[in-house]
C-alpha positions in Angstrom: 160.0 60.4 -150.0 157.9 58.4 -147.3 160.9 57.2 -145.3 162.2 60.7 -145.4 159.1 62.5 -144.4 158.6 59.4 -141.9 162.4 60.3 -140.0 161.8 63.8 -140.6 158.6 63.7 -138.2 161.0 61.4 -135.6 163.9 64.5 -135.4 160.8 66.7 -134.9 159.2 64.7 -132.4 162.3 64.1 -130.5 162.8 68.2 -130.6 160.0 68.6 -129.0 160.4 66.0 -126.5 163.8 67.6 -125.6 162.5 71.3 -125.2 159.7 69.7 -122.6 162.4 67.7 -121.1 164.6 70.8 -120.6 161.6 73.1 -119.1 160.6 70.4 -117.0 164.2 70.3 -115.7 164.7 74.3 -115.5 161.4 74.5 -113.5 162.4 71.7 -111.3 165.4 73.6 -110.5 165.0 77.1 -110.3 161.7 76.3 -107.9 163.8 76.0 -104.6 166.6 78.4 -105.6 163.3 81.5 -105.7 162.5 80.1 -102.4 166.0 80.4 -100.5 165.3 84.4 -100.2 162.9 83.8 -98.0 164.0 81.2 -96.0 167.3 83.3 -95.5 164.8 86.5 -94.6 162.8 84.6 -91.9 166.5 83.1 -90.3 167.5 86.1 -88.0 163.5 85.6 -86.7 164.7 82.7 -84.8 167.6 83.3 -82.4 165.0 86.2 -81.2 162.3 83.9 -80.4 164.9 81.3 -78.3 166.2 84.2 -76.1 162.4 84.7 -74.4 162.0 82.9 -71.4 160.0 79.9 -71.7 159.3 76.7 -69.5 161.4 73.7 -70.5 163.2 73.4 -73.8 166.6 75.8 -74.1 165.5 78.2 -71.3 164.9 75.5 -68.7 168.7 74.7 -69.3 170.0 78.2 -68.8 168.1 78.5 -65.4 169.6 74.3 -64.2 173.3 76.7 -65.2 172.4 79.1 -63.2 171.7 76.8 -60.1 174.8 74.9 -60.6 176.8 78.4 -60.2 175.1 79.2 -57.0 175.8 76.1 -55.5 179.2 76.4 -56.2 179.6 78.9 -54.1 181.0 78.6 -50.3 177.9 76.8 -47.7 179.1 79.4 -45.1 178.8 83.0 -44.2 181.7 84.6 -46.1 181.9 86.8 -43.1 183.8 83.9 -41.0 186.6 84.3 -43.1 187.3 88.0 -41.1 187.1 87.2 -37.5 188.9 90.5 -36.8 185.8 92.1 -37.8 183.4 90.1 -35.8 183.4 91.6 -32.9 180.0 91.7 -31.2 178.2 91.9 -27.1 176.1 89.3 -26.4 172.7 90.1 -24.7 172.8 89.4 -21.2 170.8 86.3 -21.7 170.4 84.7 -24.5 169.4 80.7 -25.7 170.7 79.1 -28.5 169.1 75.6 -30.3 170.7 72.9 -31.8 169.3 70.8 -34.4 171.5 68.0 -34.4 171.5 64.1 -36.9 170.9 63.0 -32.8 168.3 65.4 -31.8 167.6 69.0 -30.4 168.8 70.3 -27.8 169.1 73.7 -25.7 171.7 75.7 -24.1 170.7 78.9 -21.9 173.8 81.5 -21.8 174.6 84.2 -18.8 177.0 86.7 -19.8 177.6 87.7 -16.7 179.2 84.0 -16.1 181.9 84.8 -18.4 181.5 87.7 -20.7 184.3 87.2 -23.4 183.2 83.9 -24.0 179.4 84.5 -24.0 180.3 87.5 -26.2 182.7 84.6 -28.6 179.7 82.4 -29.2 177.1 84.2 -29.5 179.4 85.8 -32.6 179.7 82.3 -33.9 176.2 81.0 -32.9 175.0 84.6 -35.1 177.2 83.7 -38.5 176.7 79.7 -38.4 179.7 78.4 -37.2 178.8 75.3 -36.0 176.5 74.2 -38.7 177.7 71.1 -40.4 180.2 71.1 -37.6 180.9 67.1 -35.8 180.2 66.2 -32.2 184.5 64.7 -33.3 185.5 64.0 -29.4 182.4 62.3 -27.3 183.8 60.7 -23.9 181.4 59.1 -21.6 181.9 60.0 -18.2 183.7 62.9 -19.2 182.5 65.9 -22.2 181.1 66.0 -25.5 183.3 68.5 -27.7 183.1 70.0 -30.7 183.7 73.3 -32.3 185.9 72.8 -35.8 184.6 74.4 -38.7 183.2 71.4 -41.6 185.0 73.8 -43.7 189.1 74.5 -43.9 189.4 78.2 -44.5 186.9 79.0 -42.2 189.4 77.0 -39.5 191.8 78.4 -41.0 190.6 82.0 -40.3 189.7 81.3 -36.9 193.1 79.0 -35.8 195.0 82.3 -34.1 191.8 84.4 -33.2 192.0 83.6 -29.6 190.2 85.7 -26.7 191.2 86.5 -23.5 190.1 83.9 -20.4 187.4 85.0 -18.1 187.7 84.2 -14.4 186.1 81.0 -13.6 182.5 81.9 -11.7 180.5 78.9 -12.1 181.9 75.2 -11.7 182.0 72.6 -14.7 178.9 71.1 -13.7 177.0 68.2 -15.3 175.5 69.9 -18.7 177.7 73.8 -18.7 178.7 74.5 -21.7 182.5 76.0 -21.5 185.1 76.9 -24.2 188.2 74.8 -24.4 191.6 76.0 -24.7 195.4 74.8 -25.4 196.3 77.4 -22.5 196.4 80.7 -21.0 194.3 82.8 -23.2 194.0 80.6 -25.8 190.1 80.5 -26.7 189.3 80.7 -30.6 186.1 78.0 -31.2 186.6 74.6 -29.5 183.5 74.2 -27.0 182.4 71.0 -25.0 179.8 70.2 -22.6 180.1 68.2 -19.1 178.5 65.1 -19.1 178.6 64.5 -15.2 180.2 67.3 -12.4 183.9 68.5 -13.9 184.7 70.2 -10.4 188.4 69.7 -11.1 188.7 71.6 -14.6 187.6 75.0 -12.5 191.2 75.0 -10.8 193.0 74.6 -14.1 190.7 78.0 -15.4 187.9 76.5 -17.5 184.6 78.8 -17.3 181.6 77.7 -17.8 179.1 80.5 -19.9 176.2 78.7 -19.8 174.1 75.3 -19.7 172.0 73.1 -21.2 168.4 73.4 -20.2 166.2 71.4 -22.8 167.9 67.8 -23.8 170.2 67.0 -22.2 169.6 63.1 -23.1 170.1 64.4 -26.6 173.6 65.7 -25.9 174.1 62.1 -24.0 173.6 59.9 -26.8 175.9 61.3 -29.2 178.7 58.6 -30.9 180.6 57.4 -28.5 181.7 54.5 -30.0 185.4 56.0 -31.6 186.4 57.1 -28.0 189.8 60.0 -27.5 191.2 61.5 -30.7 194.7 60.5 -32.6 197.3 60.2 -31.3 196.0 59.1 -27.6 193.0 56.7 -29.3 191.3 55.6 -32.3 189.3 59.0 -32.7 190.4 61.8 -35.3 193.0 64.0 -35.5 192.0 67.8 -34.9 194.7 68.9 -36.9 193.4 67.1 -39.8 189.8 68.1 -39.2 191.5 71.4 -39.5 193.4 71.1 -42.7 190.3 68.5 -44.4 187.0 69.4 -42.8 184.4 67.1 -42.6 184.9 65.0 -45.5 188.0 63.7 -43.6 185.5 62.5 -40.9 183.1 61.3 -43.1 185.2 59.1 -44.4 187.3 57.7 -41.4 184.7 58.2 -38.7 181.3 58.2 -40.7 179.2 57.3 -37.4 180.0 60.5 -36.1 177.1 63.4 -35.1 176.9 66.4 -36.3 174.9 69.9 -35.9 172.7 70.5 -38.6 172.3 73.9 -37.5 172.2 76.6 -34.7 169.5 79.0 -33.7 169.6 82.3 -31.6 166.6 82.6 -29.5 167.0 86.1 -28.5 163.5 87.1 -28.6 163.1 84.5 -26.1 164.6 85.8 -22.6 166.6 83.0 -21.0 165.4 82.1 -17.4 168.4 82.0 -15.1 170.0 78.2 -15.7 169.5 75.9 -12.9 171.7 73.5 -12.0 171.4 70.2 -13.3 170.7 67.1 -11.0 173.8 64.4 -11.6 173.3 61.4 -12.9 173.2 59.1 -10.0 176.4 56.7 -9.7 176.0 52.8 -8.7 176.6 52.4 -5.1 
């Protein structure tokens, strides 16, 4: 009866130890599953709270996007791309600054010198042009030119919008500023500046519109050192800076200077240009 009695107890202690066991278990259990309701109810509070502008984290991400898009976009004035449309008079006087990698320097323009041309760059001058635009053909003795577009659709826009030639009224003189051309009536953008008395270019209908009046030393220290463009020399191609734009000269011909950019100084009257003395020649 003892040994019965005795394993009798056991089977009832280890019932009981069971029925703990189990509770233990189901309370384990069940704990977490009560507590996912409320996790799931507090979920939609979240996305809410990341959509409110804040500075750094998530937000600071979706502004860097934003940046990225507007850089994308074109560095000029999408008005270039119409050149039918920009049609605009010059003042009678007007000066315009360039900020250049070699420099500032100034060039006073006189409509009444050549109107069609003064009218041309002063249109040019207004929308930024020449900013980012490369001093590509530099001959000592000779002109500075420039006057492509860094950027390909805007040359491309420009290629046939030529103007009409003014009669020549002021000779190519040491420091005027005149448009160049591929013939009669042929004027779109090209531009250079004599660096010592042209006389002879007035006979083959080059007119000058106006003149440097502040740095000229600037305009003479631009890079020389690639001499005449392709094919006559080892300079670059204009067709190409056409097609390319400046990264074709940045890679080929990286010494080059450029404009950083143009300023109208119309509020500033310009003072009629006097002529500039020539540099004097070794006798």
């Amino acid at each position: 009866m003892n040994a019965r009695n005795a394993a009798g107890g056991k089977i009832a202690i280890g019932k009981f130890i069971r029925l703990v066991l189990v509770s233990l278990l189901a309370g384990f259990f069940l704990g977490p599953l009560q507590a996912s309701p409320q996790a799931q109810s507090q979920a939609p509070v979240q996305p809410k709270a990341s959509v409110q502008p804040k500075t750094g984290g998530p937000s600071g991400q979706g502004t860097a996007a934003k940046k990225s898009v507007a850089v994308a976009r074109p560095a000029y004035d999408r008005a270039l791309l119409r050149p039918a449309l920009l049609k605009e008079k010059a003042p009678d006087q007007y000066k315009v600054k360039f900020t250049t990698t070699r420099g500032d320097f100034t060039v006073a323009i006189t409509r009444s010198w050549a109107p069609l041309g003064a009218d041309r760059f002063y249109t040019l001058v207004k929308h930024h042009f020449y900013d980012n635009a490369s001093f590509f053909r530099v001959l000592p003795g000779f002109v500075v030119q420039f006057g492509i577009s860094a950027y390909p659709s805007v040359s491309a826009a420009w290629k046939n919008a030529d103007i009409k030639d003014d009669p020549v009224t002021q000779s190519n003189l040491r420091g005027n500023i005149v448009f160049a051309t591929a013939g009669p009536n042929t004027r779109t953008t090209q531009v250079f500046i004599n660096l010592v008395d042209n006389k002879r270019l007035d006979s083959m209908g080059f007119a000058a519109f106006g003149q440097v009046t502040e740095g000229m030393n600037v305009v003479e220290m631009m890079y020389e050192g690639y001499g005449e463009g392709a094919p006559q020399g080892s300079g670059p191609d204009q067709d190409e800076i056409q097609k390319q734009g400046k990264p074709y000269l940045d890679k080929g011909w990286p010494k080059l200077d450029y404009i950083k950019t143009t300023t109208l100084l119309s509020g500033e009257p310009a003072a009629a240009p006097k002529p500039t003395p020539a540099a004097k020649k070794p006798s």
